[in-house]
PAZAPA-4460 file (N, C-alpha, C; in steps of 0.05 Angstrom, whole numbers, plus 32768, in hexadecimal, padded with zeros to 4 digits):
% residues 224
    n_x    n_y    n_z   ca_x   ca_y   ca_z    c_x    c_y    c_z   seq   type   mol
   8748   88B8   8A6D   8742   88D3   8A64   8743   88D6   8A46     1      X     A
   874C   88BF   8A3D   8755   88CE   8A1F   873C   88C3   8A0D     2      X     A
   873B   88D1   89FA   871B   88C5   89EA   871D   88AF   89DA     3      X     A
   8731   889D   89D0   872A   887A   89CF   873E   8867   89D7     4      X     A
   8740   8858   89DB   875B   8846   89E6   8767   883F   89D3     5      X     A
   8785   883E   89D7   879F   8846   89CB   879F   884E   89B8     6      X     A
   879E   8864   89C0   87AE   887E   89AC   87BC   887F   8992     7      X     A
   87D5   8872   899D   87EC   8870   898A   87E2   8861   8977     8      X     A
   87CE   884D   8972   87C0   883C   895E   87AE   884E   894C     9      X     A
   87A9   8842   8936   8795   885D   891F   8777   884D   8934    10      X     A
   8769   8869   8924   874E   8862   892E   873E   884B   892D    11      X     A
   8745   8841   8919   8739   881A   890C   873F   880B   8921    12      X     A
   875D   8813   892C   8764   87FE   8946   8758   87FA   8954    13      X     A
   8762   881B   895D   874E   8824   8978   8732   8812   8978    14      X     A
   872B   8815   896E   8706   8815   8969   870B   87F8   896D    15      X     A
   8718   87E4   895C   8718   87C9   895A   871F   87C4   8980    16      X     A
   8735   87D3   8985   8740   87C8   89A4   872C   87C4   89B4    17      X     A
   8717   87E5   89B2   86FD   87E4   89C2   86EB   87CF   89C3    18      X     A
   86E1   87C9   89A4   86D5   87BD   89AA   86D7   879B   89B3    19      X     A
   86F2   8791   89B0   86FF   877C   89C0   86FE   8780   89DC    20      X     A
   8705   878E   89E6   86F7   8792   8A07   86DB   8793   8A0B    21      X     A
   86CC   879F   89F6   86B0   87A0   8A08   86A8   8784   8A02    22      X     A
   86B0   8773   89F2   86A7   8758   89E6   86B6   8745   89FE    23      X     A
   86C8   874B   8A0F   86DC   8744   8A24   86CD   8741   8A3E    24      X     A
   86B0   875B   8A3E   86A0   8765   8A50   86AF   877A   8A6B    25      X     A
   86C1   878D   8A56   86C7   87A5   8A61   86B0   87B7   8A58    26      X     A
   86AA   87C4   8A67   8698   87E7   8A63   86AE   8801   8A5E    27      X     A
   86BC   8807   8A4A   86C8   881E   8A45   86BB   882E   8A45    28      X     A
   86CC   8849   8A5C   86C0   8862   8A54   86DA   8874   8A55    29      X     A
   86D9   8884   8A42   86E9   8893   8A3D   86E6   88AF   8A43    30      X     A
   86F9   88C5   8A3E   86FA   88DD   8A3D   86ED   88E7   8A56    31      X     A
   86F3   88DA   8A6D   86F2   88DE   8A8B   8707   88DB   8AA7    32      X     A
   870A   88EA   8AB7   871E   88E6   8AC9   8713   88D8   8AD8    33      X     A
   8726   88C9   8AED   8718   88B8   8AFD   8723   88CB   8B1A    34      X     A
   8706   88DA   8B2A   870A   88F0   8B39   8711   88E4   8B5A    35      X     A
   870C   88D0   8B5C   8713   88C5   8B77   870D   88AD   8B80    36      X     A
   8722   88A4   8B88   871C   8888   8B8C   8719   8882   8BAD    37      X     A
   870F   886E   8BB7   870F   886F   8BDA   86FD   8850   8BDB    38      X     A
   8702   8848   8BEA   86F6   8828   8BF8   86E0   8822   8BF5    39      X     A
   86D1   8836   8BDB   86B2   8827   8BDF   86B2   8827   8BB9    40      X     A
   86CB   882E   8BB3   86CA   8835   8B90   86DA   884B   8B82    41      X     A
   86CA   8854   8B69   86D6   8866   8B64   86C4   887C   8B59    42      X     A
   86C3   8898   8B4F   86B8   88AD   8B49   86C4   88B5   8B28    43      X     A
   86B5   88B7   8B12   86B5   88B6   8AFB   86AA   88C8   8AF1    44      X     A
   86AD   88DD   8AE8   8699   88F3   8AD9   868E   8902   8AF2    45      X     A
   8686   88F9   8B0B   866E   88F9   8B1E   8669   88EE   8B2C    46      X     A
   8668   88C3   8B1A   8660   88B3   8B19   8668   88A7   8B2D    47      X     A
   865D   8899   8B46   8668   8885   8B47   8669   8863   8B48    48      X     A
   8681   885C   8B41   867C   8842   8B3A   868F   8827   8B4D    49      X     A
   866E   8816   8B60   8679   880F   8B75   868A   87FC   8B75    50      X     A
   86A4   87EE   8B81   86B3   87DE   8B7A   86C8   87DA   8B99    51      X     A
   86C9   87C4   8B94   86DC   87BD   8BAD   86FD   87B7   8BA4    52      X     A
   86FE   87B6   8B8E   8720   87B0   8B78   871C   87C7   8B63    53      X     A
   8727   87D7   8B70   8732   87F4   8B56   8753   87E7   8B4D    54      X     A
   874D   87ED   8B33   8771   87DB   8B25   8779   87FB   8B18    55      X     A
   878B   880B   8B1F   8793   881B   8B13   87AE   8818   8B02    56      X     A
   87B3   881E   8ADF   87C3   8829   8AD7   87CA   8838   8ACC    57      X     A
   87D8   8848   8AD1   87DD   8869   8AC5   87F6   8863   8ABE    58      X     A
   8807   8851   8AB6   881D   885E   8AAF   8830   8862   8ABE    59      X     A
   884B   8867   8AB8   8860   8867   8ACB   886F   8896   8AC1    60      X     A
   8876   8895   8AD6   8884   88AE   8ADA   8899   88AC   8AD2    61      X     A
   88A8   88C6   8AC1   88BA   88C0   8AB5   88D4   88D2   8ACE    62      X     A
   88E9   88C0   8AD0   8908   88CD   8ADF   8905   88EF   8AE7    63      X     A
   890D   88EA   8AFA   8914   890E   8B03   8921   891E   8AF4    64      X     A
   8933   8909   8ADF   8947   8923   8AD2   8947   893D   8AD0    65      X     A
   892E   893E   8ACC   8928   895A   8AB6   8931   8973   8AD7    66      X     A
   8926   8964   8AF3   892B   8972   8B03   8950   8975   8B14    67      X     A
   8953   8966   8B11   8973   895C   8B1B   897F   8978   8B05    68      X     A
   897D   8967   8AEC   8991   8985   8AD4   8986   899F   8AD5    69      X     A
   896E   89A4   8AE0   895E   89C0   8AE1   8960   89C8   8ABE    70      X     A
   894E   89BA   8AAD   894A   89BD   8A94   892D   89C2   8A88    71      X     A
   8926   89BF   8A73   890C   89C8   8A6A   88FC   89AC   8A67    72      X     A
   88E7   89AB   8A75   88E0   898B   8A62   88C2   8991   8A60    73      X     A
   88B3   8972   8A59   8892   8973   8A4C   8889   8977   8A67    74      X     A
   886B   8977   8A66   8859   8973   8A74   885B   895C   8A84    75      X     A
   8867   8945   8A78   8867   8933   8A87   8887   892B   8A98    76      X     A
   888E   893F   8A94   88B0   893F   8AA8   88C6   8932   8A99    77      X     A
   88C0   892E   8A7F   88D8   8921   8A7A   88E7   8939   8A65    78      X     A
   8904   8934   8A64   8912   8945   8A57   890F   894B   8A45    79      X     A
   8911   8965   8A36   8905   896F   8A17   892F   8969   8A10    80      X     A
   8933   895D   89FC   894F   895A   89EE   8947   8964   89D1    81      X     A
   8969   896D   89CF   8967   8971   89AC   8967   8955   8999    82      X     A
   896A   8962   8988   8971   8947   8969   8984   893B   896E    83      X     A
   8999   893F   8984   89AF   8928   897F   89AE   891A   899C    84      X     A
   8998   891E   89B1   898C   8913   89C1   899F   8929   89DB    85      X     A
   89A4   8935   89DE   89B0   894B   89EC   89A0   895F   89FB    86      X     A
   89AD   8967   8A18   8997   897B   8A22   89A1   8995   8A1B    87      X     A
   8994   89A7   8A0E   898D   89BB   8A05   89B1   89CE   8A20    88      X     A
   89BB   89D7   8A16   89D2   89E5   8A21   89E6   89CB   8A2A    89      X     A
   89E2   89BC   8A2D   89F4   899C   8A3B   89F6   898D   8A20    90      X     A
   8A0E   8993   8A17   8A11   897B   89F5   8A1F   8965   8A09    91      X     A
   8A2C   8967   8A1F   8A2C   8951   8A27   8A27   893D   8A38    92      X     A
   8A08   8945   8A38   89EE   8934   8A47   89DD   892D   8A32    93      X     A
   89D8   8917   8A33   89C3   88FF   8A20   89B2   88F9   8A2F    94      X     A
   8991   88F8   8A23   8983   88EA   8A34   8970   88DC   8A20    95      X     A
   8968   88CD   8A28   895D   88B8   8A17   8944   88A7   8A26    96      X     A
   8936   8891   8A13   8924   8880   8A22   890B   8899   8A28    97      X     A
   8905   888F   8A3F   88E7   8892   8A4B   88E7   88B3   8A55    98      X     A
   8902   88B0   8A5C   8909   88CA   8A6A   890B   88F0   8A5B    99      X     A
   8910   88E1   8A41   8917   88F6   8A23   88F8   8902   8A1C   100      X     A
   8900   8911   8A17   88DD   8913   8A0E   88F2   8926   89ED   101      X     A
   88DB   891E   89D3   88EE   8928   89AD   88D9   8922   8999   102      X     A
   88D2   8935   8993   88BF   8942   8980   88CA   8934   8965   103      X     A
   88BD   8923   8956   88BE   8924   8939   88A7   8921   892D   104      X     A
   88AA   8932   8912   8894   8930   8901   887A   893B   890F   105      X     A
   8883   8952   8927   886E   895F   892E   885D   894C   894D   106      X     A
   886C   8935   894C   885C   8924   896E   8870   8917   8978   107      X     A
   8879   8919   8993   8885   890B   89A5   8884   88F4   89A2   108      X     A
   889F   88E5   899A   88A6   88CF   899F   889C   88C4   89B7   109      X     A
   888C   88A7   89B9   887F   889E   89C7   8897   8888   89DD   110      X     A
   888B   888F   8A02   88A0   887B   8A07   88A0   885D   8A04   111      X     A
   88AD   8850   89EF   88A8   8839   89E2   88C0   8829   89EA   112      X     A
   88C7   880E   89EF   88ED   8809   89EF   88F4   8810   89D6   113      X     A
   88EB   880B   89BB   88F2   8812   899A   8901   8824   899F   114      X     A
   88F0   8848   89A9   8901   8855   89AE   8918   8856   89B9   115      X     A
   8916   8848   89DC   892B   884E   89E8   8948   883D   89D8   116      X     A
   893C   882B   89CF   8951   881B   89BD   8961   8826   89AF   117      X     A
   894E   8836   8995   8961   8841   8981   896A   885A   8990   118      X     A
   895F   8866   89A5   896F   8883   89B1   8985   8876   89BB   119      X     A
   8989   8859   89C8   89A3   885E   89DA   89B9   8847   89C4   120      X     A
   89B4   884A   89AA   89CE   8841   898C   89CF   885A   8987   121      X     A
   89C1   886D   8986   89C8   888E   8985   89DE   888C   898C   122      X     A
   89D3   8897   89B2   89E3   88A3   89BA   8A00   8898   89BC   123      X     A
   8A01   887C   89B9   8A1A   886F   89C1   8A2C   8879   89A2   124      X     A
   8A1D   886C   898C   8A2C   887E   8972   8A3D   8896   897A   125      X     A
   8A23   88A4   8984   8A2A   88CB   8983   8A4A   88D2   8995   126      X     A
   8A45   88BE   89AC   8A57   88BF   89C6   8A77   88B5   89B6   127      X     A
   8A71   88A7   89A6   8A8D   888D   899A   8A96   88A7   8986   128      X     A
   8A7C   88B2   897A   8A95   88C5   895E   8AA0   88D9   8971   129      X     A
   8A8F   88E4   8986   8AA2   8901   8995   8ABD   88FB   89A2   130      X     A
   8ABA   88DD   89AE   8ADA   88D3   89B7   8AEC   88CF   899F   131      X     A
   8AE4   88C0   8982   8AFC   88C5   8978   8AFD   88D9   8961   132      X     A
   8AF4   88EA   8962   8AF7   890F   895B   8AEF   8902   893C   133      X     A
   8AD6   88F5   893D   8AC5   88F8   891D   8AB0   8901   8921   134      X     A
   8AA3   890C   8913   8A91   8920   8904   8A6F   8918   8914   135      X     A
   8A61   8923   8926   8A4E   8915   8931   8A33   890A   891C   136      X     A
   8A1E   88FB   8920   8A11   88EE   890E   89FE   8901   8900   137      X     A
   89EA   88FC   88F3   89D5   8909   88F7   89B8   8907   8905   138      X     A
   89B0   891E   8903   89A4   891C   8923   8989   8902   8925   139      X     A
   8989   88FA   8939   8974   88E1   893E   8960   88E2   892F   140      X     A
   8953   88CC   8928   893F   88C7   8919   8932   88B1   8926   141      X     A
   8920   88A9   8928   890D   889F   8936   88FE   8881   891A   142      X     A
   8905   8866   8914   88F5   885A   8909   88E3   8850   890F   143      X     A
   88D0   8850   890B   88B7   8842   891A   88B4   8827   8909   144      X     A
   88B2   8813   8920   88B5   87F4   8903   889B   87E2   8912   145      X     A
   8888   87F8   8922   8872   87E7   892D   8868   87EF   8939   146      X     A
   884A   87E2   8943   8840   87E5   8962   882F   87D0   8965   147      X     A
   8829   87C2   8977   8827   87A7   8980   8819   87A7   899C   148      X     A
   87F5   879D   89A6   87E6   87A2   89B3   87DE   8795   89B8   149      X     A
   87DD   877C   89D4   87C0   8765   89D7   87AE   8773   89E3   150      X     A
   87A3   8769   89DC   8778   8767   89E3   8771   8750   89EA   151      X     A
   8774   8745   89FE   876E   8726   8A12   8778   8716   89FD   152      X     A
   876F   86FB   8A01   877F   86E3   89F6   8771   86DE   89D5   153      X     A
   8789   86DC   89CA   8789   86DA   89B2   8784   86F3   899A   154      X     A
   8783   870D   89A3   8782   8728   8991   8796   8731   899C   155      X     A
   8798   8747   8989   87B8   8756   898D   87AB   8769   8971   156      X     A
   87B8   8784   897A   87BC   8796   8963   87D4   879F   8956   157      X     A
   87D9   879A   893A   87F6   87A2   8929   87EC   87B7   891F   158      X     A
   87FC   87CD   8921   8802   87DB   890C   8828   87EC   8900   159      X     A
   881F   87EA   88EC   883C   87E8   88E2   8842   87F5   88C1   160      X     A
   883E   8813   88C7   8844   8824   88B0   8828   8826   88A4   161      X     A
   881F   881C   888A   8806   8816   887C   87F1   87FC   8888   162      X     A
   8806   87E8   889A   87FD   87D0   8898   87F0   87D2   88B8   163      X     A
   87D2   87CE   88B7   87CB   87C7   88D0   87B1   87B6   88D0   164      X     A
   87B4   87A6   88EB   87AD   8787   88EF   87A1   8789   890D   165      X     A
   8788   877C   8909   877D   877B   8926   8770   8757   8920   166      X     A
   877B   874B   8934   876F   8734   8944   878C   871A   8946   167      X     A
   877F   8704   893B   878A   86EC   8947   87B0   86E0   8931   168      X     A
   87A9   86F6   8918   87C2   86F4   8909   87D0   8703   8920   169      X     A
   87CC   871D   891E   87D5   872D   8931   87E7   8724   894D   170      X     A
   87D4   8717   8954   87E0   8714   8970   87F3   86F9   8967   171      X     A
   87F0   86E8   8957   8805   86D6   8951   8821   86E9   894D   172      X     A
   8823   8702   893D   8831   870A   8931   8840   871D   8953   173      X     A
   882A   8723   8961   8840   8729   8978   884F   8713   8989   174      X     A
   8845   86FD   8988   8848   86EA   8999   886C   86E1   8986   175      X     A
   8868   86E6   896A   8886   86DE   8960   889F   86F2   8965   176      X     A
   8894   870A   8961   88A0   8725   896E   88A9   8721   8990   177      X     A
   88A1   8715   89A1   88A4   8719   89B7   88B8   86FD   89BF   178      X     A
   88B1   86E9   89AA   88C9   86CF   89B7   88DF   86DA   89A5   179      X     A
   88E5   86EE   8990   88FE   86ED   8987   8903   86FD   899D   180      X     A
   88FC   8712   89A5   8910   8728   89B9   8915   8710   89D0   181      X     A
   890E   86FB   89DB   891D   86EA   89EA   893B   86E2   89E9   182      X     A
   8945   86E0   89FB   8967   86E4   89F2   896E   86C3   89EE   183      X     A
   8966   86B1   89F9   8969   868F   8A01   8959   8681   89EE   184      X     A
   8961   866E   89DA   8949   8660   89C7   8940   864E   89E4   185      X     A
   8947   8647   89F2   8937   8632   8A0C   8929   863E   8A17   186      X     A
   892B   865F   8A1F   8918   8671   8A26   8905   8676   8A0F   187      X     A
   890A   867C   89FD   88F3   867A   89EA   88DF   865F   89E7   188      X     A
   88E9   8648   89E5   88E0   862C   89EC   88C6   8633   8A05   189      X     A
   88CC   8635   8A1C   88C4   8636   8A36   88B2   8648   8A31   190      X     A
   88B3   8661   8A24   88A3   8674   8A23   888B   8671   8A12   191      X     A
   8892   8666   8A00   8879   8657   89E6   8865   863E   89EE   192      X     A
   887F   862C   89FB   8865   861C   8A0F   884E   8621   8A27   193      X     A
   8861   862D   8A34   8850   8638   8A45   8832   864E   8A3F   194      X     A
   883A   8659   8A28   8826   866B   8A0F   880D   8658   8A0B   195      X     A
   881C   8646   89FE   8806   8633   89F0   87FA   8623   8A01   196      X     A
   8809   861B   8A1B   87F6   8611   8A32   87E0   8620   8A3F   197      X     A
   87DF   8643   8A45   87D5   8654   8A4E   87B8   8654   8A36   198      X     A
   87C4   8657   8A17   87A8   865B   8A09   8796   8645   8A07   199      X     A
   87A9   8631   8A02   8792   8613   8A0A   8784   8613   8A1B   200      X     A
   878E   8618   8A30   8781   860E   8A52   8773   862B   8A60   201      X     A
   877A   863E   8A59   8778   8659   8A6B   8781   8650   8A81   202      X     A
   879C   8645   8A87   879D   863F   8A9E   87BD   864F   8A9D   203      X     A
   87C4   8658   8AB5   87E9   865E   8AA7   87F7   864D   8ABE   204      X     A
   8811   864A   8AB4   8826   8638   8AC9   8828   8641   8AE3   205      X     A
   882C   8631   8AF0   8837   8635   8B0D   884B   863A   8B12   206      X     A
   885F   8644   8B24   8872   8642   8B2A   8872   8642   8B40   207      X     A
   8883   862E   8B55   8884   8629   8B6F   88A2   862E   8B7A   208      X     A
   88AB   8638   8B88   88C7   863F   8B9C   88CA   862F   8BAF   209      X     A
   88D8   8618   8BAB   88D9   8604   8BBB   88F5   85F9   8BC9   210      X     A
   88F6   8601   8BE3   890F   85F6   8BF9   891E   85E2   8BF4   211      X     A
   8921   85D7   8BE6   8930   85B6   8BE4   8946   85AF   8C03   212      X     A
   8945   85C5   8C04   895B   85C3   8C24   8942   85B6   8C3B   213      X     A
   892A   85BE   8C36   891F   85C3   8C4C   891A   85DB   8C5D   214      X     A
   8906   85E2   8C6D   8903   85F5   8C7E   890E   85F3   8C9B   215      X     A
   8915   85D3   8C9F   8921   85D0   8CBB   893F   85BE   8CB0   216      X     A
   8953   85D0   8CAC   8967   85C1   8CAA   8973   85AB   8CC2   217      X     A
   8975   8599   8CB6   8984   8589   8CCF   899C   8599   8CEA   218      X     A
   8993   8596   8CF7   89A8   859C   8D11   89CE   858A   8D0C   219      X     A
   89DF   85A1   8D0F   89FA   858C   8D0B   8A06   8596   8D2E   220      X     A
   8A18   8585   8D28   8A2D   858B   8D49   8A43   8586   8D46   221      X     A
   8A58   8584   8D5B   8A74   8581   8D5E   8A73   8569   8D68   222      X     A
   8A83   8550   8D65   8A83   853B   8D6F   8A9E   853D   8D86   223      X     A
   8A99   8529   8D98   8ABD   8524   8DA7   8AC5   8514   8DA2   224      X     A
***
């Protein structure tokens, strides 16, 4: 529905992301709902377009909260909080992550982990000064230190304050972003090979679940 793909990216992205999919041999169409879907396809504008594999993603729903506390929230159900992540009459209810919905600089913080990250060193801060009777912080601030996008194998979109980057630096530069958040340097190891095996080959690893017991364990008994 929305008029170019991802949003949160400036328009140069956008435009660059598109046209990496249609070069991918996607057909984007935008600024349309998709009016019904049923076993022979789907309906588009009017349109319809025949298909036996509809892949839908819309996104995930955000927590009931907003209904459980009977509070005010967005359009999209998640809780409206103040500046120190608080529900509006409840200073001592926090909500945070996907679930929070907090206006800065005029647009809703996007649900990102970044966010839910720095909201929940907030709140744990905010929670530590009210137990030992110091002075609470000031109110949340939101840093934005990125955004980071693949487009099939080997593109990726950066952008990052002034600095933005579309293609194959790019996607190196997510691919280093994504083995540091690994917690294990051996998990990082595993994860890089297996990377570099997938872009060589287009092939990706297997993994197999395998019985070593067997499916027919041996029979035991009681002797006399």
């Amino acid at each position: 529905m929305a008029p170019r793909v991802l949003e949160s990216f400036s328009e140069r992205l956008s435009t660059a992301a598109r046209r990496r999919l249609e070069l991918l041999g996607v057909e984007v169409r935008l600024g349309h709902a998709v009016e019904k879907i049923d076993a022979d396809g789907v309906i588009v504008a009017g349109e319809r377009i025949p298909s036996q594999t509809v892949i839908w993603t819309a996104g995930v729903a955000p927590s009931p909260a907003g209904k459980w506390l009977g509070v005010p929230t967005d359009r999209a159900g998640r809780v409206r909080v103040q500046a120190d992540l608080s529900v509006p009459g409840h200073p001592e209810i926090l909500v945070i992550g996907d679930t929070a919905s907090l206006d800065q600089d005029g647009r809703s913080l996007p649900g990102v982990a970044q966010v839910a990250i720095q909201q929940g060193r907030y709140a744990a801060r905010l929670i530590n000064r009210r137990i030992t009777g110091r002075p609470a912080p000031t109110p949340f601030r939101y840093f934005d230190k990125g955004s980071l996008a693949v487009v099939g194998k080997g593109f990726a979109l950066l952008q990052s304050g002034k600095v933005q980057m579309a293609g194959f630096v790019a996607w190196l530069a997510w691919a280093e972003v994504h083995l540091q958040f690994l917690a294990q340097s051996s998990l990082r190891l595993t994860v890089l090979v297996q990377w570099v095996w997938t872009y060589l080959t287009g092939q990706r690893g297997s993994r197999l679940i395998v019985n070593h017991r067997g499916s027919n364990p041996p029979k035991t008994g009681v002797g006399a």
